[in-house]
C-alpha positions in Angstrom: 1.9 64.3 1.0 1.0 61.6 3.5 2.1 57.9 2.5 0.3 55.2 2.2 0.8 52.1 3.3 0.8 49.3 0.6 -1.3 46.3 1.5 -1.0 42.9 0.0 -3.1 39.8 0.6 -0.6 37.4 0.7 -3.2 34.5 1.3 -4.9 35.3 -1.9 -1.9 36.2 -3.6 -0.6 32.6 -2.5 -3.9 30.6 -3.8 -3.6 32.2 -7.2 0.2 31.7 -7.5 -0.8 27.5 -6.6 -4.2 28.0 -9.2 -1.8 29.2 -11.7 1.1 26.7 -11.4 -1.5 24.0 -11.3 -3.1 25.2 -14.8 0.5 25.9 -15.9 1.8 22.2 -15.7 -1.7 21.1 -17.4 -1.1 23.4 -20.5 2.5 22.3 -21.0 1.2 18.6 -20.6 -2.2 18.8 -22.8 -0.9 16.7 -25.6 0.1 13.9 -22.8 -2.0 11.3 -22.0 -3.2 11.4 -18.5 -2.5 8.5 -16.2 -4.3 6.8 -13.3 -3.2 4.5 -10.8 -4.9 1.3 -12.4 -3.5 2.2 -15.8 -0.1 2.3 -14.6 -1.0 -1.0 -12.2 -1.7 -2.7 -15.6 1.3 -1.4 -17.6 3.9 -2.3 -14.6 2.1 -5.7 -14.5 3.6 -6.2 -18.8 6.7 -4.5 -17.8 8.4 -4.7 -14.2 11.1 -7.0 -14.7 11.0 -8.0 -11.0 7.6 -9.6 -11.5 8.9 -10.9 -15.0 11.9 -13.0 -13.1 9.4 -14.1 -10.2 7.0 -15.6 -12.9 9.9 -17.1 -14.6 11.2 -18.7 -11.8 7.6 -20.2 -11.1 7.1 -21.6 -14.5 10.7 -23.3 -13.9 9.6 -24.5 -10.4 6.2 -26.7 -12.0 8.2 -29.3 -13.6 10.0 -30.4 -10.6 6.7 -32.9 -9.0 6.7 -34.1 -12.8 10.6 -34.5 -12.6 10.6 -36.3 -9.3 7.2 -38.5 -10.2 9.1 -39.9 -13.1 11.2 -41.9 -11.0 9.1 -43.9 -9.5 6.9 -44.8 -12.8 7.8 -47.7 -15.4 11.0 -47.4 -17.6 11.0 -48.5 -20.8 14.1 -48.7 -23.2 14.7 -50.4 -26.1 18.3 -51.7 -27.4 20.2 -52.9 -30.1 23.6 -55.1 -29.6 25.9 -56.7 -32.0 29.1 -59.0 -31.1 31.6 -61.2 -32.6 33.4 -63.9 -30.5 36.3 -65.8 -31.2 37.3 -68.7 -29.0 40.1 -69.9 -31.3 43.3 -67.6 -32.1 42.9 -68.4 -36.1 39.6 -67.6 -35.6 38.0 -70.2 -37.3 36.1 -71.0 -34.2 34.4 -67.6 -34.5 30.7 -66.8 -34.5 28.5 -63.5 -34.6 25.9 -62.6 -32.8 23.1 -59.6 -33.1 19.8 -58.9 -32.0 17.4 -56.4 -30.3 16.7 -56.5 -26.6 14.0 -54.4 -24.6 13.7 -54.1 -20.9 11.6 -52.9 -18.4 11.9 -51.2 -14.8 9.4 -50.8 -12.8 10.6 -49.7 -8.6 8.2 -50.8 -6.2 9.4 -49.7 -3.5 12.3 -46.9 -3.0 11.9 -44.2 -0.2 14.3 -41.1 -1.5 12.3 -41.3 -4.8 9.0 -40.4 -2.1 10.9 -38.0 -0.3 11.8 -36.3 -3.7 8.2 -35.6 -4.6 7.4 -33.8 -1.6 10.7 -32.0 -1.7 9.4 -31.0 -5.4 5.6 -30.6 -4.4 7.4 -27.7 -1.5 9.4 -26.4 -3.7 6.7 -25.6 -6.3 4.0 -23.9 -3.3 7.4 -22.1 -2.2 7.5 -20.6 -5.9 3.7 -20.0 -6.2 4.0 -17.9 -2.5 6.8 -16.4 -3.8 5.0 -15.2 -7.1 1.9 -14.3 -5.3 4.1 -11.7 -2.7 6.2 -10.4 -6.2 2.4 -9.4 -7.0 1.4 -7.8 -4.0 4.8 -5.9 -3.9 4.4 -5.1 -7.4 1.0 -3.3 -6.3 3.2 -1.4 -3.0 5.8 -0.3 -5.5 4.0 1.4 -8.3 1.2 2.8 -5.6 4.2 4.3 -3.5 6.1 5.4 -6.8 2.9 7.1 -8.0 2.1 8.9 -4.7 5.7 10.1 -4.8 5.1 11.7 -7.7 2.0 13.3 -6.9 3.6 14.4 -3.5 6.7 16.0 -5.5 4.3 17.9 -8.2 2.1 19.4 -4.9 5.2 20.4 -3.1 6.7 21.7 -6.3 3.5 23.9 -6.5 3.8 25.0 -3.4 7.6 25.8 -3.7 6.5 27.9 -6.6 3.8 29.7 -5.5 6.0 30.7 -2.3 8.7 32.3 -4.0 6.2 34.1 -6.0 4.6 35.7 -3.2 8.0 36.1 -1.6 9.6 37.7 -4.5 6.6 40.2 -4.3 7.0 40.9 -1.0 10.7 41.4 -1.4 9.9 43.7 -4.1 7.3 46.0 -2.2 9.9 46.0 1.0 12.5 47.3 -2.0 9.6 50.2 -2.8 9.1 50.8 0.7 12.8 50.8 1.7 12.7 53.6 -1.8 10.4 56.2 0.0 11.9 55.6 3.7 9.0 53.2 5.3 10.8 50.4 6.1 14.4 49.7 7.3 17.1 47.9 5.2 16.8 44.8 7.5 13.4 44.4 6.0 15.1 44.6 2.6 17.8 42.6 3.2 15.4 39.7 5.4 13.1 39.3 2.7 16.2 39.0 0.1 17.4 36.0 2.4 13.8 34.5 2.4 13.6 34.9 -1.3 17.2 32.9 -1.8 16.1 30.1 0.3 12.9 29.7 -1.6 14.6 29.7 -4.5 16.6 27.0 -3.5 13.8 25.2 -2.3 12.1 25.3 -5.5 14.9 23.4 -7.1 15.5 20.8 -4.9 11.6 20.2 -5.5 11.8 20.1 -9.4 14.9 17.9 -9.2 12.9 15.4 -6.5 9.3 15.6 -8.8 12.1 14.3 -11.8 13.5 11.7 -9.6 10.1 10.2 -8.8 9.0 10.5 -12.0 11.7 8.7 -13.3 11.2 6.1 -10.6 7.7 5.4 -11.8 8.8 5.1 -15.3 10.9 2.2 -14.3 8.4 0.2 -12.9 6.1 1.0 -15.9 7.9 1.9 -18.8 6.2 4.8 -19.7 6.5 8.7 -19.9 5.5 9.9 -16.9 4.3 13.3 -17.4 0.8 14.2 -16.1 -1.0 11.7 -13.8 -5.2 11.6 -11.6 -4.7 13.6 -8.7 -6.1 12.8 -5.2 -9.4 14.1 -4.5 -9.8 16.5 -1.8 -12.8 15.1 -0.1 -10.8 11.5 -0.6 -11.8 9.0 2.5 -9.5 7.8 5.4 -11.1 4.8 6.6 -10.0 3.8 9.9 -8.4 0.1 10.1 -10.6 -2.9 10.5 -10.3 -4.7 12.5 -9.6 -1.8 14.9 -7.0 -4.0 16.5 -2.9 -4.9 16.0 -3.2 -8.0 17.5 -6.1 -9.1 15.3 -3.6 -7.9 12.0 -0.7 -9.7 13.7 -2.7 -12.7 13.9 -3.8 -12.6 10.2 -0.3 -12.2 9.1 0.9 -15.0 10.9 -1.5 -17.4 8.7 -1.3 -15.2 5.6 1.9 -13.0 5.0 3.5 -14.1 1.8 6.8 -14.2 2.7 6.3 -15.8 5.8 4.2 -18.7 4.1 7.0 -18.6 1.6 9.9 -19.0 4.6 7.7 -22.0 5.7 7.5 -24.2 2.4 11.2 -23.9 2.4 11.5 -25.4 5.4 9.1 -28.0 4.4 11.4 -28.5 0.9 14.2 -29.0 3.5 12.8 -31.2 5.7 11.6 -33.5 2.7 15.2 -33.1 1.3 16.9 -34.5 4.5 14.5 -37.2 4.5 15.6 -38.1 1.3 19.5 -37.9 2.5 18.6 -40.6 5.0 16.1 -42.4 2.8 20.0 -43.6 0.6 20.5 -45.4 3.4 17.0 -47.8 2.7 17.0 -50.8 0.9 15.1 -50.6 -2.9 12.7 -53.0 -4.6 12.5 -53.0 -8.3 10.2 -55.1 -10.6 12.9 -56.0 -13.9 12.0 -57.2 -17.0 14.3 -58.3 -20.1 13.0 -59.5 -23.4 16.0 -60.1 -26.3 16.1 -61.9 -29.3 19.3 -62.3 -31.4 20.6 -63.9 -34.5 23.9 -66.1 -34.8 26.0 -67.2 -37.0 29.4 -69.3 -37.0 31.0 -71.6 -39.4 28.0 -71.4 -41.7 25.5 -72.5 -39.3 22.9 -69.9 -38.5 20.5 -69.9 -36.0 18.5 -67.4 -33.8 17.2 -67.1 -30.0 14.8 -65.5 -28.1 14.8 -64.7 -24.4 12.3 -63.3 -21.6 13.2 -62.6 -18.3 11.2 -61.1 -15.1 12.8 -60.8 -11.8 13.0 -58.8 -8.7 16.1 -57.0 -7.6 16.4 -55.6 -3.7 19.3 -53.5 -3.4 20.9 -52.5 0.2 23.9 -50.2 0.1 26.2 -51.4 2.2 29.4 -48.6 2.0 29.0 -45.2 0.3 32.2 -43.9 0.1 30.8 -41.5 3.3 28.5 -40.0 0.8 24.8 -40.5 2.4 26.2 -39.2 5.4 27.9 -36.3 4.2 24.6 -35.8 2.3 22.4 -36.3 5.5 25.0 -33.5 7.8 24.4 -31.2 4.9 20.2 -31.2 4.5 20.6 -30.7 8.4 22.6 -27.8 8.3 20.3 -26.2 5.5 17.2 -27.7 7.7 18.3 -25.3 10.6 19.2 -22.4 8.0 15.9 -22.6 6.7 14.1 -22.8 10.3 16.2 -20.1 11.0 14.8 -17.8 8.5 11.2 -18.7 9.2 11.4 -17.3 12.6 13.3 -14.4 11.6 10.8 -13.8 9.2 7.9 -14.1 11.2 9.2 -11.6 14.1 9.4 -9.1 11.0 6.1 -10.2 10.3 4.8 -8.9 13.4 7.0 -6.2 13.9 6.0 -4.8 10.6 2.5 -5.5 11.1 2.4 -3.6 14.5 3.9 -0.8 12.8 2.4 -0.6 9.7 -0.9 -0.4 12.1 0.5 2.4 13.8 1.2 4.1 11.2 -1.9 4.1 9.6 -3.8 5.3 13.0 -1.0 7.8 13.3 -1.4 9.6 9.9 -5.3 9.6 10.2 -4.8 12.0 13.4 -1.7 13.9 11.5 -3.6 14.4 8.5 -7.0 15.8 10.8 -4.8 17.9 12.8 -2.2 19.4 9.7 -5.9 20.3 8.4 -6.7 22.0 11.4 -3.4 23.6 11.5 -3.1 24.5 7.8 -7.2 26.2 8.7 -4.8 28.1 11.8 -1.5 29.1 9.3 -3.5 30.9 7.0 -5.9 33.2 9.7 -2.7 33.9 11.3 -1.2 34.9 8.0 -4.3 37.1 7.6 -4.0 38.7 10.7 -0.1 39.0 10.4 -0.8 40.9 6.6 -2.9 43.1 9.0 -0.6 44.4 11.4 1.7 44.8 9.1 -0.7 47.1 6.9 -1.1 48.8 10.2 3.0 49.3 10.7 2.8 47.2 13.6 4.5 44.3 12.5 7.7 43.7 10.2 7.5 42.4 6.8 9.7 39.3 8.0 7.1 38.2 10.3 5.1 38.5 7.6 7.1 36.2 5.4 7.3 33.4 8.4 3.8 33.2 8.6 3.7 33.2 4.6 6.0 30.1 5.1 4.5 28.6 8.0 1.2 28.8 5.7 3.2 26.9 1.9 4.5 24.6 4.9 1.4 23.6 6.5 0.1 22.8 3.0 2.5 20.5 2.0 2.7 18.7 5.3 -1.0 18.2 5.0 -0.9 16.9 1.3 2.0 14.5 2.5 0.0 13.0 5.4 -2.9 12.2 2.7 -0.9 10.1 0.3 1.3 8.8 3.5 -1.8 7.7 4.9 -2.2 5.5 1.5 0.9 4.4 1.2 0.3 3.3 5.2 -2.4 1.4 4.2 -1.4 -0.9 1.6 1.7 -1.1 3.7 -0.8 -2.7 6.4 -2.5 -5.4 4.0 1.3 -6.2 2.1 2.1 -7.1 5.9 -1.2 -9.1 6.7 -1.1 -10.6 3.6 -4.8 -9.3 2.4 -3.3 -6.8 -0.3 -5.0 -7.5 -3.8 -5.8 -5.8 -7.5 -9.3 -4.6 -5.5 -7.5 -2.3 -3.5 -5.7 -0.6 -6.4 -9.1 -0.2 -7.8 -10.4 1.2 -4.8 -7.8 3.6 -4.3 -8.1 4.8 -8.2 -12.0 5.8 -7.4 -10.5 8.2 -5.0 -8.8 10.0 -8.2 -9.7 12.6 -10.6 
């Protein structure tokens, strides 16, 4: 009786395994609630405790111009004194004296008080950049969290629906190897190919719990099913199409560049300040007291106004104005410092995050392309080897090339996401409309 040969199509075989791990993973999760990008956006904006301490340390930062203002506005205080004197040592020469006294400072003139208020109005900008970048990188990390997520669950998929089709392959080679049609090299290969993709599979389940978890840490929820990328999503090209033109918008607009610069402002008001202790002051006093006596009997009382001008020159320090003045210049220079370090990461990162955006456009149209190339060669390979003219290893390397070119292609869409938010977060443009955007291109 003439044998057969058995013949398998592994590409159909492969697209139903992937059909049926998908539905799989959206029975187990039907009680969950499904999760888009904006939701989670909104939850991570009530919960991320990075954003929480940024917001915090604004709100402490607004009372600083209020602070230093109060300086230089009038004084009031009222007061209350009481005394005995005793001019005799019987003291029958005694008297007593009590009364309230109120007095009044107004300063005129005092240049570290000035110097103060802009240190405090640089300060508070400083805070109000640095809350504004917390925000934008609040927007990077849960978009990057929840494209990890949906990278691991594809990948996972396809981990899944590869040892599937490998594990039936291994099994028809065992059949074959039964009646004497193949050798036990094929038996043995495809045994190899099958451990491997088992322990591919795992390493994918364990990374699809790591991202999850990751996401639930900016968000504090359950992550468990979440939109998923639509295939027919867009990949606009940058605009404008040019890195210079992004590095020179970053340059005016990166957050933490704008936020290296208003601490160097904050410094430079500080050390004007330092030298400012040096200047002379001019204060407008006034003293009004009145006060009851008494001694021997006698009792009488007295009132008393006074309204003066007091200019004040310090004259020795003990060396501390200029121990204050060396020390804002050092953190002047430290501060100047880590502008332009931050401003040649500012480009740098700009240029790249350009890059890499035109880069994965081209990866992503040619993984397509390749993907479209893996799987005719895996039909022609499950051909010839239906013909006996190929081995059933050559088989299962196409069969991987083919899982492989899949998940490189799903990895270049959300990379090319991830690129460009990466892009705007460097220019400074990133905003709450591009999370909204990006959430249109879900289902």
């Amino acid at each position: 009786m003439k044998n057969l040969p058995i013949r398998l199509k592994f590409s159909s075989i492969a697209s139903a395994c992937l059909i049926l791990q998908i539905f799989a993973i959206s029975i187990a999760n039907a009680d969950d609630h499904q999760f888009d990008l904006q939701t989670l956006y909104e939850r991570a904006k009530q919960f991320d405790a990075e954003l929480a301490i940024a917001q915090a340390e604004y709100e402490s930062a607004l009372p600083a111009e209020r602070l230093a203002r109060s300086n230089v506005r009038p004084q009031l205080s009222i007061g209350y004194r009481a005394s005995i004197n005793d001019v005799n040592d019987d003291f029958r020469g005694s008297f007593t004296e009590d009364g309230p006294t109120l007095s009044l400072r107004q300063t005129i003139y005092n240049k570290q008080h000035l110097a103060t208020i802009d240190q405090a109005k640089a300060s508070i900008a400083q805070a109000a950049a640095q809350l504004e970048s917390e925000k934008q990188a609040l927007i990077l990390r849960v978009s990057q969290a929840y494209f990890d997520v949906l990278q691991a669950e594809s990948e996972l998929a396809f981990r899944r629906s590869e040892l599937n089709a490998i594990e039936r392959q291994k099994e028809q080679n065992e059949r074959r190897f039964d009646v004497g049609l193949v050798a036990i090299t094929d038996v043995k290969d495809a045994q190899a190919q099958f451990d491997l993709a088992t322990a591919q599979e795992i390493a994918a389940a364990n990374t699809l719990s790591t991202a999850r978890e990751a996401l639930s840490l900016i968000t504090g929820v359950s992550i468990s099913e979440l939109a998923q990328l639509h295939d027919d999503a867009p990949r606009p090209a940058p605009s404008p199409a040019n890195a210079d033109d992004w590095v020179k918008v970053a340059s005016e607009q990166n957050l933490p560049l704008v936020t290296a610069d208003f601490a160097v402002k904050a410094s430079k008001a500080e050390l004007s300040g330092s030298r400012a202790a040096r200047y002379p002051t001019l204060d407008l006093v006034g003293i009004a007291s009145s006060s009851d006596s008494s001694a021997g009997g006698f009792r009488g009382s007295t009132e008393f106004g006074e309204l003066r001008l007091e200019v004040n020159l310090p004259l020795l320090t003990g060396g501390r104005n200029t121990a204050q003045v060396r020390q804002s210049k050092a953190l002047l220079r430290a501060t100047q410092k880590q502008y332009e370090l931050q401003r040649r990461i500012t480009v740098q990162e700009t240029r790249d995050a350009y890059r890499n955006v035109v880069a994965t456009i081209s990866q992503a149209g040619a993984l397509k392309k390749a993907l479209e190339s893996t799987q005719k060669s895996l039909e022609a390979q499950e051909a010839g080897f239906a013909e006996g003219l190929l081995t059933s290893l050559e088989v299962l390397r196409s069969l991987r090339d083919t899982f492989q070119a899949q998940s490189d292609f799903s990895t270049a869409r959300y990379q090319y996401i991830v690129n460009s938010l990466l892009l705007k977060r460097a220019a400074g443009t990133l905003s709450e409309e591009d999370v909204s955007e990006i959430n249109g291109w879900l289902k």
